[in-house]
N, C-alpha and C positions, 0 to 999 in steps of 0.2 A: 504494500500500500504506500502510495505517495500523498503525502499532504503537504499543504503549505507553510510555510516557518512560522510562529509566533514567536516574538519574544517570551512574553508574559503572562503570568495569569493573575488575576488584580491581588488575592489576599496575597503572592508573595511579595506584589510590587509593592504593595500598599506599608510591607512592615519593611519594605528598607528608603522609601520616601521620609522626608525628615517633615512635612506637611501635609495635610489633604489633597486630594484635589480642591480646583477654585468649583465653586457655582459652574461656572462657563463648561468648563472642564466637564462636570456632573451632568448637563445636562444635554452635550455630546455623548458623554458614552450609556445614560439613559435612553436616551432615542435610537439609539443603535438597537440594544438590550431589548428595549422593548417592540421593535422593527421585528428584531429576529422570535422572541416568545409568540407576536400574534403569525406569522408564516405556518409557526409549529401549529395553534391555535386551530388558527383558520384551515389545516391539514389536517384537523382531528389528532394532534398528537398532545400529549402532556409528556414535558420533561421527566417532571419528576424530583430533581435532583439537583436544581438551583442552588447556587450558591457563588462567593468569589472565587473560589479555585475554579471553578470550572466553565468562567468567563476568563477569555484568553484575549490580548491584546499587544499587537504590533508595531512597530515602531512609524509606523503609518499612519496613527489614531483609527485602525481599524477594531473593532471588537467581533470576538468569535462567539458563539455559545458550545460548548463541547459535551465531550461524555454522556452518552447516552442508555448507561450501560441499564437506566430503573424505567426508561421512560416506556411510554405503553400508547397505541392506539385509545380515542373513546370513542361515545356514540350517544345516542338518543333511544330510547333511556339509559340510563349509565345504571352500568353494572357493578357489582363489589370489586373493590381490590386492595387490597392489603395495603394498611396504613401506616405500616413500619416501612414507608419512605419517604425522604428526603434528611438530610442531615440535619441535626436535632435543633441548631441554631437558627434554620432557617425554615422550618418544618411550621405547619399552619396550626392553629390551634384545634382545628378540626381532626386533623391526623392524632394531635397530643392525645386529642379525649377518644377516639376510640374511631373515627366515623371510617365506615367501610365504602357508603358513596360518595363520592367526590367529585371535582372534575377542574377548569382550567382556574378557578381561582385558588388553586395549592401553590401554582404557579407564582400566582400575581402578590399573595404575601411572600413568598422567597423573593421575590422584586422589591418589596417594601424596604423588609432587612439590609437589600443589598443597596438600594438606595441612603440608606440611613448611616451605611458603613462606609463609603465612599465618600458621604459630606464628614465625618466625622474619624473617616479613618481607625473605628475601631467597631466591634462586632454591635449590633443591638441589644440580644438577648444572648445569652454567652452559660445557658444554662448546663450543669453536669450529668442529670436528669431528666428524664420527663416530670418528673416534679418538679423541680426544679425548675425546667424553661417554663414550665406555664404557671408558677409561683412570679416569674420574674416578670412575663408576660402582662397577667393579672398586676401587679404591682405598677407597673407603668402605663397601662393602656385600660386600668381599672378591669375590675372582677365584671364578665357577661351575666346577662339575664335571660329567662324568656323574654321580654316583653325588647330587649333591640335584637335576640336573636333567636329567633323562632325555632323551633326544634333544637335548642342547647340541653334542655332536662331531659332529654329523650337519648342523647350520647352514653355512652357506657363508662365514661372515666369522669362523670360529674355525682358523681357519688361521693369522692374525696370531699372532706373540707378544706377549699381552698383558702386565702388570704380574701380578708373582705373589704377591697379597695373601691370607694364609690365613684372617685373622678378619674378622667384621664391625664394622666403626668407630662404626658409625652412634649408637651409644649416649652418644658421644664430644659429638655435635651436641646431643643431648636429653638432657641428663641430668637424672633424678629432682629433682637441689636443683641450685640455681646462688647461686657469690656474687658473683657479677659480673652480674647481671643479665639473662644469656641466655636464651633460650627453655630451657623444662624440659619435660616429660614425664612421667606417671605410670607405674607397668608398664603397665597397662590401655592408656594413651596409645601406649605403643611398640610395644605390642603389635601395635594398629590400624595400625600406619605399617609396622610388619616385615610384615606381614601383603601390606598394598597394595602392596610393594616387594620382595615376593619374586621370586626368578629362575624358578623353575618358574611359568609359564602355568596349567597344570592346579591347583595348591595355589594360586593367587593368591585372595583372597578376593574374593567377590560382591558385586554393588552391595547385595544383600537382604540377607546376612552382617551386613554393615559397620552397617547399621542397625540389626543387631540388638546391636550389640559393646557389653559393660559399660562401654567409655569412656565413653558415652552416660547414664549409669544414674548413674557416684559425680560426687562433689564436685569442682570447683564445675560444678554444672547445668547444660545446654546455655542460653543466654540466650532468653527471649521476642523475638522479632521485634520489637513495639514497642518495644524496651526498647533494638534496636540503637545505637549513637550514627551521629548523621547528619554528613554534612559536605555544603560547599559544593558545588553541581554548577559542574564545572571551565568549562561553557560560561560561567556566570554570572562566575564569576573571571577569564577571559580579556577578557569585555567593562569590568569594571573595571579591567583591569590598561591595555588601550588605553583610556581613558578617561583614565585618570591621567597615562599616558605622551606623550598625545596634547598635555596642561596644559603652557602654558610661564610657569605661577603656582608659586611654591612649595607645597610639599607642604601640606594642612591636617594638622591634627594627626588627625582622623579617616582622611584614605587611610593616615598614616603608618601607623597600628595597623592600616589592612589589607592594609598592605604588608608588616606583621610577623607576621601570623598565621602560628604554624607547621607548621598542617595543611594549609593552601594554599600554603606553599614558594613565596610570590614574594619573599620579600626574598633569594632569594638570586639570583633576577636583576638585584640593583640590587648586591649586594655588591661 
């Protein structure tokens, strides 16, 4: 099999960037992301298995979506299927609590997360557990009900007592200004993430919606692809770093500075 090179794949770029992505940035490889989900969509497939590793990106500002290894045809009416998928950090709460039918909005909460992780450069829910991610879940995006999610008492895993959080936090994480520097969020912005992160299935918004959402439209512009910034492909860093490492010469003054570069994060394997 032949495929085409990627550099990248976002959770490994993302831990040796010494920044987030900007907005601009976010809402180029967003529109990609979500380009590529509704083709799957609109084909009748579900992934499955969302998450950053397994969006890949090029030194081109192209985004790929890979790994296919859980993803499944569906249909009308949808059928069972085993809710022990998608990796637990980015897994729907629908999966967490038991639900055997599903369909493309599993997808579109793995979207949310990965949206969330890329403004903020770190996971949303970072749970050890299914207890735990939907302890963590619940605590940020407040504890569900029947009455915003229809068929929630009817799940098999709401039998636990969970944590009883009344409001949603999440605004807590994005807020409009920041003076410390955090990821912010526009309404427009938060709107799009409450949206991808809603607890109802049914109201979850569409990969098509999501393209179509005003975040897209104001200030500042989603960025042009060529305009993405590039970084080192880590293969190429790895054979530098054993190159270097391999030297029982002192350091030149050239490895040193590319041992301190801070988007390729090797000086702190010497730290």
């Amino acid at each position: 099999m032949v495929l085409e090179y990627m550099e990248h794949d976002l959770k490994a770029l993302m831990e040796t960037m010494k920044q987030p992505f900007s907005q601009s940035e976010v809402k180029c490889l967003m529109l990609q992301l979500l380009s590529g989900v509704k083709y799957l969509h609109d084909n009748w497939v579900l992934h499955r298995d969302l998450k950053s590793s397994n969006i890949l990106l090029n030194n081109h500002g192209e985004l790929k979506i890979c790994d296919f290894g859980l993803s499944r045809q569906y249909g009308s009416p949808l059928k069972p299927y085993t809710p022990l998928v998608v990796t637990l950090w980015y897994r729907a709460p629908e999966l967490l609590l038991g639900a055997k039918e599903y369909s493309t909005a599993i997808d579109m909460w793995s979207l949310g997360c990965i949206m969330a992780e890329l403004l903020s450069k770190e996971p949303l829910f970072s749970g050890k557990s299914e207890r735990d991610q939907l302890d963590m879940i619940f605590r940020t995006l407040g504890t569900p009900n029947q009455s915003i999610w229809p068929g929630f008492a009817k799940l098999p895993g709401v039998k636990v007592n969970f944590v009883k959080q009344p409001y949603n936090k999440l605004r807590e994480k994005f807020p409009s200004t920041s003076f410390i520097g955090g990821p912010t969020l526009s309404e427009a912005g938060f709107d799009l993430l409450n949206r991808l992160l809603t607890y109802n299935p049914d109201k979850r918004i569409t990969a098509e919606a999501a393209l179509n959402h005003p975040w897209f439209e104001e200030v500042p512009l989603p960025k042009s692809k060529e305009f993405m910034p590039t970084f080192p492909a880590q293969h190429a860093q790895d054979r530098r770093l054993r190159r270097i490492m391999k030297s029982s010469d002192p350091l030149t003054e050239q490895q040193q500075k590319e041992l301190q570069q801070g988007d390729l994060g090797l000086f702190t394997l010497f730290g």
